[in-house]
C-alpha positions as CSV (number, residue, x, y, z in Angstrom):
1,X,83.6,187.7,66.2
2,X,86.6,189.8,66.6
3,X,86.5,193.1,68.4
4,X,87.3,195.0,65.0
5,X,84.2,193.2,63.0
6,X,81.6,194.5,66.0
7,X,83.3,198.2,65.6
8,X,82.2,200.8,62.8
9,X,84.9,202.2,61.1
10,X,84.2,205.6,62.8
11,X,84.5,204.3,66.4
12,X,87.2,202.4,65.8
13,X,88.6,205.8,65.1
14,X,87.2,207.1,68.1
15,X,88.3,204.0,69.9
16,X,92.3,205.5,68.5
17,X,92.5,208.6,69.7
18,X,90.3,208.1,72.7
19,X,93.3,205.6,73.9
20,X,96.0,208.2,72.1
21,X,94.9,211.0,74.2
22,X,96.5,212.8,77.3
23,X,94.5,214.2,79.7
24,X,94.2,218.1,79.7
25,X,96.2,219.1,82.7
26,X,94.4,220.9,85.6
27,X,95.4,224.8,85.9
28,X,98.6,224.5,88.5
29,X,99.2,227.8,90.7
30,X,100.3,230.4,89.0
31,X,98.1,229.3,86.2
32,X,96.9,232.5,84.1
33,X,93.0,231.7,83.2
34,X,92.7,234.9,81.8
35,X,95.0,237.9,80.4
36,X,93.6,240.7,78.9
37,X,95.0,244.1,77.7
38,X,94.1,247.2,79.9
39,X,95.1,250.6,80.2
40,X,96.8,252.0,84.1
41,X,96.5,255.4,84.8
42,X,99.1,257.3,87.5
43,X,97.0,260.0,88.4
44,X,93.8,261.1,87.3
45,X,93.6,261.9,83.4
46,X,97.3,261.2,82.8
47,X,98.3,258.0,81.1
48,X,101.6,256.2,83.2
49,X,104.5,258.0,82.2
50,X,106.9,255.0,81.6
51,X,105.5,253.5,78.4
52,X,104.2,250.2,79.2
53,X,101.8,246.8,78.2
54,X,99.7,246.6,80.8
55,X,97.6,243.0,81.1
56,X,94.2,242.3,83.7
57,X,95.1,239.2,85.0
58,X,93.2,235.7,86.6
59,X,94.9,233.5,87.9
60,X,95.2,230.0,89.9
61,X,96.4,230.3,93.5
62,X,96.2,228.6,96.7
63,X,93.9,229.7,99.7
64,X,94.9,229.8,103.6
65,X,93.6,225.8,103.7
66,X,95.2,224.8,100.9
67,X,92.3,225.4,99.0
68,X,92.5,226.4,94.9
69,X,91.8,229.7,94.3
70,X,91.2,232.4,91.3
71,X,92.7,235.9,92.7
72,X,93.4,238.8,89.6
73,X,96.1,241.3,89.3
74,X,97.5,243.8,87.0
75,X,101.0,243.1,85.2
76,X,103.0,246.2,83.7
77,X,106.1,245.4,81.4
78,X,108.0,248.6,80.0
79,X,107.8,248.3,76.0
80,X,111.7,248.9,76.0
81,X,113.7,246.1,75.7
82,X,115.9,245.3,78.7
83,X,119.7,245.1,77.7
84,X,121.0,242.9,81.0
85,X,119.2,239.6,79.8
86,X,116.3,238.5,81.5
87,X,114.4,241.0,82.3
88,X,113.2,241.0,86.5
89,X,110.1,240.6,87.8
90,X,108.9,242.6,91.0
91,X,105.7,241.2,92.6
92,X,104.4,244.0,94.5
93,X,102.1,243.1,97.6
94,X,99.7,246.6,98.2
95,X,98.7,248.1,101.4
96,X,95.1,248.4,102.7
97,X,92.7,249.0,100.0
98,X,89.4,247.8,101.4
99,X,87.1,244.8,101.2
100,X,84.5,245.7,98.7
101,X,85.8,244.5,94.5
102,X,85.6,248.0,93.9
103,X,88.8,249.1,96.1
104,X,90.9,246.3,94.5
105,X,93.7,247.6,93.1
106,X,93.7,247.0,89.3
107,X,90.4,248.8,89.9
108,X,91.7,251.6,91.1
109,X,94.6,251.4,88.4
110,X,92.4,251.6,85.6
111,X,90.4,254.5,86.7
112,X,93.4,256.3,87.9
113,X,93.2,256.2,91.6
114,X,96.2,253.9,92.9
115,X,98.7,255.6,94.9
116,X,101.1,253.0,95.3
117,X,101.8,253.2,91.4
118,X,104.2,256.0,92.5
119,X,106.2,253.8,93.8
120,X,105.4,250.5,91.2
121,X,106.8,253.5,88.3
122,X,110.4,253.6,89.9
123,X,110.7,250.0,89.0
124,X,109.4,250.1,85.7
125,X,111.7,252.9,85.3
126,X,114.6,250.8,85.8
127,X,113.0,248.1,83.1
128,X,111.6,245.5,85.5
129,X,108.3,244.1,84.7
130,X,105.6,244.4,87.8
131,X,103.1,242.3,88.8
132,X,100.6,243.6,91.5
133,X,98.7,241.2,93.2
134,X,94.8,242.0,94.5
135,X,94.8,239.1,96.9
136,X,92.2,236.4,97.7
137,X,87.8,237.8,97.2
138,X,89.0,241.3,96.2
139,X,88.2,241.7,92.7
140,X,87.0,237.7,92.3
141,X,84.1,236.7,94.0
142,X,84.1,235.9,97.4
143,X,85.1,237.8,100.6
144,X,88.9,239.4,100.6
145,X,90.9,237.1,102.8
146,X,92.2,240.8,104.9
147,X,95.3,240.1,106.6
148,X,95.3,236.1,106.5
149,X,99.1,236.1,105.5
150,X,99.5,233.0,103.8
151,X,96.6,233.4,101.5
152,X,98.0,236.9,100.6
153,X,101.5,235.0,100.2
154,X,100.9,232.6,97.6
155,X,98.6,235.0,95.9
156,X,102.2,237.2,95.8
157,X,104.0,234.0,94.5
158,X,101.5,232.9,92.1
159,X,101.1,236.6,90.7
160,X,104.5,236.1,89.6
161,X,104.1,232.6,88.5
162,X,101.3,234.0,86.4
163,X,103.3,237.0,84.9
164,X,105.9,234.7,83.4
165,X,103.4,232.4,81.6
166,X,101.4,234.9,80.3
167,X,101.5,235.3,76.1
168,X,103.0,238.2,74.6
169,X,104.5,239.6,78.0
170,X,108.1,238.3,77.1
171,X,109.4,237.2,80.7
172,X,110.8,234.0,81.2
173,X,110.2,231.7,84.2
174,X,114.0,231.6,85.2
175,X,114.3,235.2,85.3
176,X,115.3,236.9,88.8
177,X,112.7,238.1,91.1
178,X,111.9,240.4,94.1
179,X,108.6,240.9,96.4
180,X,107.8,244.3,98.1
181,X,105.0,245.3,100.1
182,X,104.1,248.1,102.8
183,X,101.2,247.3,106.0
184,X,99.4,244.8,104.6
185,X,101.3,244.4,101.7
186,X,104.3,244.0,103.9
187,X,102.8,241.0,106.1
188,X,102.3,239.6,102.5
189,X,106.0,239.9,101.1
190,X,107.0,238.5,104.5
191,X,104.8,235.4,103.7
192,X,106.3,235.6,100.3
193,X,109.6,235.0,101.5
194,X,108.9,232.7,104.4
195,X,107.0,230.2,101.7
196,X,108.9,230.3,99.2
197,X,111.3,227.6,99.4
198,X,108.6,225.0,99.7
199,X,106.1,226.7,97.7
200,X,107.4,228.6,95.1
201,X,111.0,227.3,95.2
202,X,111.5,227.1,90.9
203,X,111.2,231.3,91.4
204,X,114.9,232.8,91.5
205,X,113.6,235.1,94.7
206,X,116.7,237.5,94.7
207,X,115.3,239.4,97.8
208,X,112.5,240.7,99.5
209,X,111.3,243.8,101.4
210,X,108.6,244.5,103.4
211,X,108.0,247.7,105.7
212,X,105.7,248.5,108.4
213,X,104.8,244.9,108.9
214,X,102.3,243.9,110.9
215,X,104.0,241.0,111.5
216,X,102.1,239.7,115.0
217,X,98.5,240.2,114.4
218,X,97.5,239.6,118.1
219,X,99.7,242.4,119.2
220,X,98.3,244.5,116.5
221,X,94.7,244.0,117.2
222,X,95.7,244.7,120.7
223,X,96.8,248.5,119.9
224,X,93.8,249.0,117.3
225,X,91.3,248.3,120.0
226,X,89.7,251.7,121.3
227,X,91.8,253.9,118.4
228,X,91.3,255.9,115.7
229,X,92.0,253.0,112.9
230,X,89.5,250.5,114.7
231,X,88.2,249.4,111.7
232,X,91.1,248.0,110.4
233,X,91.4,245.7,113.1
234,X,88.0,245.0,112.6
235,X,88.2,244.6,108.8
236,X,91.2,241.9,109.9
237,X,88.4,239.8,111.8
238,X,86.2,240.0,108.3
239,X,89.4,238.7,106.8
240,X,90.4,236.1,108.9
241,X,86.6,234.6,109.4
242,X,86.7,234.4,105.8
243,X,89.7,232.7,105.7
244,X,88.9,230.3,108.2
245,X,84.9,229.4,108.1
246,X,85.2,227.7,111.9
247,X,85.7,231.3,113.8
248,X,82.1,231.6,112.9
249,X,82.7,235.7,113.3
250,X,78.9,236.3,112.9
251,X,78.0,234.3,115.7
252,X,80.1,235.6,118.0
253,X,79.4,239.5,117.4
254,X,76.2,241.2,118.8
255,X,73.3,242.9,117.0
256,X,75.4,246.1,116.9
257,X,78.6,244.3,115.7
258,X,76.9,242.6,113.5
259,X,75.4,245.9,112.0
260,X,78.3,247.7,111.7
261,X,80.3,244.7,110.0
262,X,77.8,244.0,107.6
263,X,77.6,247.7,106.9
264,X,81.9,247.5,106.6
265,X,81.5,244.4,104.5
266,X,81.9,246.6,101.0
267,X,83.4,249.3,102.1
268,X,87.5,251.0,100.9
269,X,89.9,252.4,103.6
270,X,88.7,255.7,103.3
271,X,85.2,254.4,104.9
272,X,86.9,252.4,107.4
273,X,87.1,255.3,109.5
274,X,83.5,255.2,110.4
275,X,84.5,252.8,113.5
276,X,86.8,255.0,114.9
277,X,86.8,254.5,118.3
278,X,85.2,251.5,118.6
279,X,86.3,248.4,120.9
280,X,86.2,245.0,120.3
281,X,83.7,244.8,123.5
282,X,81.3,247.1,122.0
283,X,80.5,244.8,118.6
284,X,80.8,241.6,120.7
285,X,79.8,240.3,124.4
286,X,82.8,237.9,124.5
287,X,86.3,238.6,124.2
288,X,87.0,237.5,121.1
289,X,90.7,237.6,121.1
290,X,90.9,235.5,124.5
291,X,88.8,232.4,122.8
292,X,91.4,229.6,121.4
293,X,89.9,229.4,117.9
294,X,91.1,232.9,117.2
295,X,94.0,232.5,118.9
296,X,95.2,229.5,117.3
297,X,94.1,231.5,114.0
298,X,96.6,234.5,114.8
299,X,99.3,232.7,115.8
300,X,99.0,230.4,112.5
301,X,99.7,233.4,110.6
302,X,102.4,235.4,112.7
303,X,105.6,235.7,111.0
304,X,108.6,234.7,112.3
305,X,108.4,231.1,112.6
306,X,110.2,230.3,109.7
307,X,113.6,231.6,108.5
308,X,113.4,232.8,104.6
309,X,115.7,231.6,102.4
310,X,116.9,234.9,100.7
311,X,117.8,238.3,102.3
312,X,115.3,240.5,103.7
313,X,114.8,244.3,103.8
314,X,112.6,245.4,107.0
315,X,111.8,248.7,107.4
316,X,109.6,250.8,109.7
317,X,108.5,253.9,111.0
318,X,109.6,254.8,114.9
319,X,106.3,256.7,114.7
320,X,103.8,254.5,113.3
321,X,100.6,255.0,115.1
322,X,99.3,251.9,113.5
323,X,101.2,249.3,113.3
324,X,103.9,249.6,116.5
325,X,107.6,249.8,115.7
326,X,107.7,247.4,118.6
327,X,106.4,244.7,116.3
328,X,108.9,245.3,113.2
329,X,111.8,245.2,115.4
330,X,110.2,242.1,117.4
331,X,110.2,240.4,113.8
332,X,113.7,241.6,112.6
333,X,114.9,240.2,116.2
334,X,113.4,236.6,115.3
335,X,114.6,236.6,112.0
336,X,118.1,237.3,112.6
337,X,118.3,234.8,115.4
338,X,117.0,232.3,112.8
339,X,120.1,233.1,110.6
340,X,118.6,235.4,107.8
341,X,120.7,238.1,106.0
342,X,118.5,240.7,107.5
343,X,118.7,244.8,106.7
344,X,116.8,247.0,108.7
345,X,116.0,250.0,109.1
346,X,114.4,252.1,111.8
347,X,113.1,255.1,110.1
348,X,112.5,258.6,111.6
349,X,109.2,259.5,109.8
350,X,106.2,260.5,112.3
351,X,103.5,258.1,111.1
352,X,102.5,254.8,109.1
353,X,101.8,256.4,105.9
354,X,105.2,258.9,105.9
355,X,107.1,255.4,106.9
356,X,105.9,254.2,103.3
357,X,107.0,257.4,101.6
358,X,110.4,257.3,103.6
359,X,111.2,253.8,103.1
360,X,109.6,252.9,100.1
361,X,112.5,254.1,97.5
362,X,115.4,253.2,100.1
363,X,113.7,249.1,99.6
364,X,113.5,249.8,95.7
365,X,117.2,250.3,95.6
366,X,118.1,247.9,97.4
367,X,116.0,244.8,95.6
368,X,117.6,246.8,92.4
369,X,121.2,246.1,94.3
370,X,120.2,242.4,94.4
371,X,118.7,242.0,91.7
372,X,121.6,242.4,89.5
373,X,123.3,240.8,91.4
374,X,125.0,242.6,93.9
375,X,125.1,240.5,97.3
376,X,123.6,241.7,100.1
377,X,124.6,242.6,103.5
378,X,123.1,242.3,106.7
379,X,122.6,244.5,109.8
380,X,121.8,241.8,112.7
């Protein structure tokens, strides 16, 4: 009996298209999985000034293991057309909201609480479509990857990735892009450019700028211990320990670190300041920064150690009681001995934040510069 007499007319059909068909591909980073229309506030009670479609995104990324990830976002495209042809796309890396979903960024966008749109509205003033990442667990569920750079790196990437696949937004894939972040957000556009040859390298990255980076996290955590923004360095090892299971953070803490950590656990930058003070001997009874697990951690996600491809804008404060200038100009040293067009600039304002209000529209003209096409030059 021949295979067609033993088959039903139906599954012979079946048979047809089950051999026709081509499997569904699996989401790729950059991936949207979900898009939906929102509304972004500047300030409190007073809709953005630039007219714009604004979209909540989810989308596929890549975790500090290699692991996929879903990490949201916000994307703002003016609603003018843009005359010079494809119109740019900025991925914007924030600073230091928190670790609770509630201090994520689009959050704060959509109730009208984000500071950093002030500076998000000078691009979309010039026509450029944003994109602003909320990183790895902030927003999605799981913890927020704090300060583990290359998660926060291809979440920048793939936020772009994302913007230019997403329905009804208009932006092509081959358009010309830029990444810009402050503090954290500035470790993040340094991973941004440092992976994105190998990672990302269909993106047309045009430049990148990233001020007040905290660029060595060992030296950083160093400086935190014993000050006034403890719990930042402290948030880091929440980051990190999420990021990397083996550190085993918990078990290493005591009962009062491990109080005050799981109280920190949920809490925005603004509470943060409850562990002022503190040292990294008074949550734990080991030195945690001295065992090799953490230290092979840290050093994994120092920048430096590779040369980006496209020119760099660094920029930081001489009086930046956070993050030292020491460790900027350490990075811009490394980075220029590697070959990389580097400008940088050494700014005069008194303090972390005032090093983001100084240098944050100086690094928006600039990516503007490159990004239509203007070359860059370097300061080495």
């Amino acid at each position: 009996m021949t295979l067609r007499a033993r088959l039903s007319m139906p599954a012979i059909v079946l048979l047809i298209l089950s051999l026709l068909a081509v499997p569904a591909r699996a989401a790729a980073p950059g991936d949207p999985l979900t898009a939906e229309p929102t509304t972004v506030y500047l300030l409190p009670g007073r809709l953005l000034k630039v007219p714009v479609k604004a979209w909540h995104l989810t989308y596929r990324s890549t975790s500090a293991t290699g692991q996929a990830n879903v990490v949201s976002g916000t994307l703002l495209v003016p609603k003018a057309g843009y005359p010079l042809g494809r119109r740019p796309v900025i991925g914007y890396a924030p600073g230091t909201h928190g670790l609770g979903d509630q201090c994520a960024p689009s959050a704060a966008m959509s109730r009208g609480g984000e500071a950093e749109l002030a500076l998000v509205s000078l691009f979309l003033l010039k026509g450029f479509a944003v994109v602003v990442t909320d990183y790895e667990g902030l927003g999605t569920p799981g913890t927020h990857t704090y300060m583990a750079g290359i998660s926060q790196g291809h979440a920048v990437l793939d936020a772009i990735r994302a913007a230019t696949r997403v329905p009804g937004a208009g932006l092509s894939p081959s358009a010309p892009v830029a990444v810009m972040g402050y503090s954290q957000g500035g470790a993040s556009a340094g991973w941004a450019a440092q992976l994105q040859p190998t990672y990302a390298p269909e993106l047309r990255l045009r430049g990148v700028a990233a001020g007040g980076v905290p660029a060595d996290l060992y030296e950083v955590a160093t400086h935190l211990d014993g000050s006034q923004n403890f719990g930042l360095a402290a948030a880091a090892g929440v980051g990190l320990d999420a990021a990397y299971p083996e550190l085993d953070l918990e078990n290493d803490l005591n009962d009062r670190g491990r109080a005050l950590l799981a109280d920190a656990a949920d809490d925005c930058v603004g509470d943060l300041g409850k562990l002022a003070g503190l040292r990294f001997s008074d949550i734990s009874d080991i030195d945690l920064l001295a065992q090799p697990k953490w230290q092979a951690r840290l050093a994994e996600n120092r920048l430096g150690g590779i040369a980006p491809q496209t020119p760099v804008f660094l920029y930081h404060a001489r009086g930046d009681e956070t993050i030292p200038h020491r460790v900027g100009a350490a990075l811009r040293e490394q980075y220029c001995d590697a070959g990389v067009r580097v400008r940088w600039a050494s700014l005069s304002a008194p303090s972390h934040v005032l090093g983001a209000v100084e240098g944050g529209p100086l690094a928006i003209e600039w990516l503007a510069l490159r990004l239509i096409g203007i070359p860059a030059s370097g300061n080495c």
